[in-house]
C-alpha positions in Angstrom: 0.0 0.0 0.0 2.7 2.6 0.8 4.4 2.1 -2.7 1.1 3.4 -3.7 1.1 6.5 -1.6 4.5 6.9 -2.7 4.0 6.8 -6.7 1.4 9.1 -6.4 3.5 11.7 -4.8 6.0 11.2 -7.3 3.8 11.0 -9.8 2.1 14.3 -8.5 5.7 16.4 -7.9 6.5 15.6 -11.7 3.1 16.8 -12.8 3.4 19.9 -10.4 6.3 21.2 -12.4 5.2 20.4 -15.6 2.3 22.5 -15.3 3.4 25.2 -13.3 2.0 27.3 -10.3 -0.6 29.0 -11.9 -2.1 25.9 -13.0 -5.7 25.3 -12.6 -6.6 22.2 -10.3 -10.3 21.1 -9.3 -9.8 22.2 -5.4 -12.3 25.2 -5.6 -9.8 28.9 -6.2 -6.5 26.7 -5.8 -4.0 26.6 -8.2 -1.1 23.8 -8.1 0.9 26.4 -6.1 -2.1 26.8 -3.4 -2.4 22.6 -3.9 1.7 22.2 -3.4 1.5 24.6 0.0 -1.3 22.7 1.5 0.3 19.2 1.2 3.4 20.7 2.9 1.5 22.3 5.1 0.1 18.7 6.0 3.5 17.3 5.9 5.7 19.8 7.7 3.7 21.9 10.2 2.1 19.9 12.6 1.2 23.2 14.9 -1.1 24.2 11.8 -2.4 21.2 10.1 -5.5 20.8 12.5 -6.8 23.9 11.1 -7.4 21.8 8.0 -10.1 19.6 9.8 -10.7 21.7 12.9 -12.5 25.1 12.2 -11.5 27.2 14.6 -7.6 26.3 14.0 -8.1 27.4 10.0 -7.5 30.9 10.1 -3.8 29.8 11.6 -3.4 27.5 9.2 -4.4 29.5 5.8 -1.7 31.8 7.0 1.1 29.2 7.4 -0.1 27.9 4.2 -0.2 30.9 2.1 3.5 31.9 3.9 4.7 28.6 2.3 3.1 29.4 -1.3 5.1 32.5 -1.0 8.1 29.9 -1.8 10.0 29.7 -5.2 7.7 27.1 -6.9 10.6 24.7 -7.5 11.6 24.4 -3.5 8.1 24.3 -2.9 7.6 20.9 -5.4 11.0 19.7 -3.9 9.1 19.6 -0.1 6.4 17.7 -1.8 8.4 14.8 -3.4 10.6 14.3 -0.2 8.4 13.6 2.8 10.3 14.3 6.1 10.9 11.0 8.2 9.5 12.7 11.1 6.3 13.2 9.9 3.5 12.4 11.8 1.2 11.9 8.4 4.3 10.6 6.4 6.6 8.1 8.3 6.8 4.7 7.4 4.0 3.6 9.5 1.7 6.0 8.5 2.7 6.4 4.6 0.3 4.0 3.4 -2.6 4.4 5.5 -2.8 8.4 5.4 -1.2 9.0 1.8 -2.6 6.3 -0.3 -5.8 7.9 -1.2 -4.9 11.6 -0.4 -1.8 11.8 -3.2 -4.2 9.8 -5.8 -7.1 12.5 -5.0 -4.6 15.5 -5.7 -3.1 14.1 -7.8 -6.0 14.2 -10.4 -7.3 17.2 -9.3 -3.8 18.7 -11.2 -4.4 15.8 -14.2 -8.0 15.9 -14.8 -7.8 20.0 -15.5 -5.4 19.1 -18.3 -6.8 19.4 -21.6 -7.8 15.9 -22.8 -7.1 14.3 -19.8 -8.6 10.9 -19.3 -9.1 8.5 -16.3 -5.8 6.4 -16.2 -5.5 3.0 -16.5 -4.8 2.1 -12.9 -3.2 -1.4 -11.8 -5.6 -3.9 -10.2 -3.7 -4.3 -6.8 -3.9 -0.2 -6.9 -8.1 -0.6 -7.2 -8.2 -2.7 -4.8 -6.3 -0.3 -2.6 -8.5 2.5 -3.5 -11.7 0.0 -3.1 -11.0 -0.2 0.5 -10.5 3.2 0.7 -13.7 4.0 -1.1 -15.8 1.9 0.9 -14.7 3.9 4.4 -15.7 7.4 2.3 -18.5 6.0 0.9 -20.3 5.9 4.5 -18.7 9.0 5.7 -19.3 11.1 2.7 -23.2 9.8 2.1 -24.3 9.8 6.1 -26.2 12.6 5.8 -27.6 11.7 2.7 -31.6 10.8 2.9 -31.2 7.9 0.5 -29.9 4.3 0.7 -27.6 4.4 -1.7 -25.3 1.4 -2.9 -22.0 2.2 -3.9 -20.3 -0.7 -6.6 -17.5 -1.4 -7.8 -18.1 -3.7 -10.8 -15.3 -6.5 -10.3 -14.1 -4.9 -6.3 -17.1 -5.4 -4.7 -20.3 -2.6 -3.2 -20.8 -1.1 -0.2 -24.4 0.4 1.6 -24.6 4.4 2.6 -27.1 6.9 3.4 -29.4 7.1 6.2 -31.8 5.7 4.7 -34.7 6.3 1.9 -35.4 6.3 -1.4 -33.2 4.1 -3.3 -29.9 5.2 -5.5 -26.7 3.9 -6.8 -23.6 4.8 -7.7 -21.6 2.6 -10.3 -17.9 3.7 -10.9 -14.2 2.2 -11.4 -12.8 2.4 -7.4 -10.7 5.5 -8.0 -13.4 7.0 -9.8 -16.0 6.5 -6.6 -13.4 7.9 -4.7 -13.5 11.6 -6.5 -17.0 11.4 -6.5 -17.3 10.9 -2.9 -14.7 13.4 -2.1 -17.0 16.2 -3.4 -14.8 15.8 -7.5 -18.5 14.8 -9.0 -17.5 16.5 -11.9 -14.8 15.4 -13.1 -15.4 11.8 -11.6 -17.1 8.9 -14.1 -19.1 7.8 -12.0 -22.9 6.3 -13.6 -25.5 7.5 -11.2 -28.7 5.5 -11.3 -31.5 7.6 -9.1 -34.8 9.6 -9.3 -34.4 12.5 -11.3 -34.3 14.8 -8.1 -31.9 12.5 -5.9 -29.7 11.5 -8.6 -28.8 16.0 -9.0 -28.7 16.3 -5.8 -26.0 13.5 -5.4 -23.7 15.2 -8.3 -23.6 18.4 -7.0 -23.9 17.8 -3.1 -20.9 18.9 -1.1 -19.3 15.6 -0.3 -16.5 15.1 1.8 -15.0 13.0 4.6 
């Protein structure tokens, strides 16, 4: 799983600098610059990274963040590539369980703003990785959600959401399901099978875990 986590990041740092900073990404008013700050934010500032789940934290933590996009762009990609040992989301124990799924989500939200892009062809063991991880957002992101919704993988597998009522379902390759369900309906192709009324209401919902 970890290999996975690391790829990505690679994958991601080569991408970053191919682009530029003033590329376009699909986090909402963030270009890969803002994208490149908040991941070593994550990474390297462990007195501001709760302000990325913890309200009250987040005006702290938009100012460490936007002193770190004030970086050269290059240094800035460098601290993204090279995790520090020490890290409390990035050591070797917690590489694969806390990277896996967030370096493949940003990842594509640099890729799939790409003219042409299209959904890569992802190894099977990786799926399967992002299956797992799919199934855990799947009941996070849809808790709220008045609908019993059934999440599949065709070939990985399904999962149940919602709190319950009228019937959907939601039909995607794993990594796909996991944009959708990380609020990337958009760009994620995922086959939505609901009434009229749910099945808009599940594209443009703001999803998250």
């Amino acid at each position: 799983m970890a290999r996975y986590a690391q790829s990505e990041r690679r994958l991601l740092a080569d991408l970053l600098l191919a682009v530029g900073p003033d590329a376009p990404t699909l986090c909402e008013g963030w270009t890969a610059r803002d994208l490149a700050a908040h991941l070593v934010l994550r990474e390297r500032r462990p007195d501001a990274a709760g302000g990325i789940l913890i309200g009250p934290l987040r005006p702290y933590a938009e100012r460490v963040r936007r002193s770190l996009a004030a970086r050269p762009y290059p240094e800035l990609v460098d601290m993204v590539r090279s995790a520090p040992w020490w890290s409390p989301v990035s050591n070797r124990f917690t590489d694969g369980p806390l990277n896996t799924m967030e370096y493949f989500i940003h990842h594509e939200d640099v890729r799939r703003c790409q003219p042409g892009c299209r959904p890569r062809e992802l190894p099977r063991e990786q799926q399967e990785v992002l299956w797992r991880r799919a199934r855990g957002a799947g009941r996070l992101a849809l808790r709220r959600v008045r609908a019993t919704v059934r999440v599949q993988a065709p070939g990985y597998g399904e999962t149940a959401a919602g709190a319950g009522g009228d019937p959907a379902r939601l039909v995607g390759a794993p990594g796909e399901l996991l944009l959708f369900l990380s609020g990337r309906q958009r760009a994620a192709r995922v086959q939505v099978d609901a009434a009229p009324e749910l099945a808009q209401f599940l594209r443009t919902a703001k999803l998250g875990f």
